[in-house]
N, C-alpha and C positions, 0 to 999 in steps of 0.2 A: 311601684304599683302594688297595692295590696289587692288579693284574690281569696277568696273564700271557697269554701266548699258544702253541700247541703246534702247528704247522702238519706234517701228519700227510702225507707224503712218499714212502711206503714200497713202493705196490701194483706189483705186476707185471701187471696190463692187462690178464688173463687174457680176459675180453671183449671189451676194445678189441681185442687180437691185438698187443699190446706196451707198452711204454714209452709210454703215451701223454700222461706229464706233460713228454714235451719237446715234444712238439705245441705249436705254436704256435695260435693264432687273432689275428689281425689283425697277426700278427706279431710276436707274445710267446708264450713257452713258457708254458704251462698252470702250471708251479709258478712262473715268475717274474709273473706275473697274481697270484698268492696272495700272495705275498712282497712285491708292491704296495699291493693294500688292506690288508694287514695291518700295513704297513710307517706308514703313514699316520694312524693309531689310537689313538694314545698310550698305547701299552702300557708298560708297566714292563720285562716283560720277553720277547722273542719265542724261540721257540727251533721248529728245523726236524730233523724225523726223516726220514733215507732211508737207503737202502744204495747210493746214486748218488752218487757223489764230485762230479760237475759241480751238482748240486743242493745239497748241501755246499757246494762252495766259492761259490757266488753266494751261499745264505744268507749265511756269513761277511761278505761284502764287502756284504749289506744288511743288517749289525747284528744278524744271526738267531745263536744260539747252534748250532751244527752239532753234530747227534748222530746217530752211527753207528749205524744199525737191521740191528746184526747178525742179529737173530731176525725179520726181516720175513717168513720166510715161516710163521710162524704165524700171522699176522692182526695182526688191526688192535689187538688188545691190546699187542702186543709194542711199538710204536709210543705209544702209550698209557701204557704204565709207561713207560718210555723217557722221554718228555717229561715225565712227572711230577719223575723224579728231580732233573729242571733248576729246579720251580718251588715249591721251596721259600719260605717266608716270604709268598706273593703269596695275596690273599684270595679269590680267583678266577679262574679258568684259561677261557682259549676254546680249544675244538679246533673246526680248518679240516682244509679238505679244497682236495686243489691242482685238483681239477674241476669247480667252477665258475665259469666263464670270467668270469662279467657281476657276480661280487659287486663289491659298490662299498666303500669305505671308509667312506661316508656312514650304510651298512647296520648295519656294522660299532659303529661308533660310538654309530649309536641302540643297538643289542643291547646296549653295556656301560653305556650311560646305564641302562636300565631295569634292568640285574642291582646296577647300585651304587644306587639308589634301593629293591631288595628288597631286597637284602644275603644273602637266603639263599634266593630261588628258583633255579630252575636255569633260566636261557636261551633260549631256542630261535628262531635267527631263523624267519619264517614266511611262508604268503601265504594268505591268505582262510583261516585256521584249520588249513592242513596245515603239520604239524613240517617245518622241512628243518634246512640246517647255517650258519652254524656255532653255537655250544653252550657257552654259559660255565655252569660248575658253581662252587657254594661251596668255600670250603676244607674245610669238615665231612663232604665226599663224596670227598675225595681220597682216604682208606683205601679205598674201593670201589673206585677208579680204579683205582688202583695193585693191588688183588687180580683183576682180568679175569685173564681166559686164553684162549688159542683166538684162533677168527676172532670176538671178541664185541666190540662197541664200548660207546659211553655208554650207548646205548638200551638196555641192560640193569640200568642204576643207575636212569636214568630209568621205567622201569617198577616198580621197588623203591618208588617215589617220585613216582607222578603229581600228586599232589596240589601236590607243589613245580615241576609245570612251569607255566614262563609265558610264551606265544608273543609274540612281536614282532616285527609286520608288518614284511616288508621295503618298502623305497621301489618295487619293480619284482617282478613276477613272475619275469621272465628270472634275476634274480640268483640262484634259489633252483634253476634249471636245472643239471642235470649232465650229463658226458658219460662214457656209458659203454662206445659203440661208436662207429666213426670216421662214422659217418652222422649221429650228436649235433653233431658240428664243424658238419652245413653244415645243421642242422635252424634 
C-alpha cells in the first residue's frame, strides 16, 4: 500500500496576527516540527504547500516535494487540490497541519497502521473520542478532495461520509493541541 503525505503550509495567521509557522517552540519553527514527525513515517511520498519560499526550500532539503500555493488566499482547499495533484498512484493521502507543535511521529505512524489495516476508512487522529488532525483518506475520496473550493477542508468530505470515519487515539493529548493565537506558544 502506497500512502502519501500533504503537509498543508499556506495560512496567513490571521488570528495569530502573522506568520506564525516560523514561530519556533523550543526552538524549532512550527513547520520544520511538521516536516519532522512527518519526515520519520515512512511515507512513500511527502509533499508541502506554501506560498513561503523558506518553507519551500527546507521542505526540499527534507525530501518534501515543494509546491507553490499560489491560490492560498482562498482557503484551505486551494492547498488541498494543490497537494492532491502531487499524489497520484498512492492509496491514501494524510493531510497535516504545521500547528501542532507536540505531534509525535510515533502518532503519526499508529494513524497509518490503522488506515492500512481498514484500507478504506478515513483516519482521524484523536483523543478520548474528539476528531483532531492529521487525517488519512482512501484513494476513492480523492475526486472529492480535489473538487473543495473556498475556505472548506476534509471535514466536509468527512461529513459526506461519517460512517467511514475512524478515530485513532493519539499517544498524548497535547499532540492533538493547536496554536492559534501567540498565547497557545506559552499555554
Amino acid at each position: 500500500m502506497k500512502l502519501g503525505a500533504i503537509l498543508m503550509a499556506s495560512g496567513a495567521g490571521r488570528r495569530f496576527g502573522g506568520n506564525k509557522l516560523l514561530r519556533e517552540v523550543e526552538g524549532i519553527p512550527l513547520y520544520r516540527r511538521a516536516m519532522n514527525a512527518l519526515a520519520g513515517a515512512g511515507l512513500d511520498r511527502v509533499a508541502v504547500c506554501s506560498p513561503y519560499t523558506e518553507i519551500l526550500s527546507a521542505g526540499e532539503n527534507c525530501g518534501f516535494l515543494p509546491l507553490f500555493n499560489a491560490g492560498a488566499a482562498e482557503g484551505i482547499s486551494a492547498s488541498i487540490r494543490l497537494g492532491m495533484t502531487a499524489m497520484e498512484g498512492m492509496d491514501g493521502v494524510l493531510f497535516a497541519v504545521c500547528d501542532q507543535p507536540f505531534l509525535t511521529t510515533n502518532s503519526i505512524i499508529h494513524l497509518l497502521n490503522s488506515f492500512q489495516q481498514s484500507k478504506t476508512a478515513i483516519c482521524a487522529l484523536s483523543w478520548q473520542g474528539q476528531k483532531g488532525n492529521p487525517v488519512v483518506f482512501p484513494a476513492d475520496l480523492f475526486g472529492e478532495l480535489s473538487a473543495l473550493a473556498g475556505d472548506t477542508g476534509g471535514g466536509a468530505v468527512i461529513r459526506r461520509h461519517p460512517d467511514r470515519l475512524v478515530l485513532v487515539e493519539a499517544f498524548s493529548p497535547k499532540e492533538l493541541s493547536d496554536v492559534d493565537k501567540p498565547e497557545d506558544l506559552h499555554a
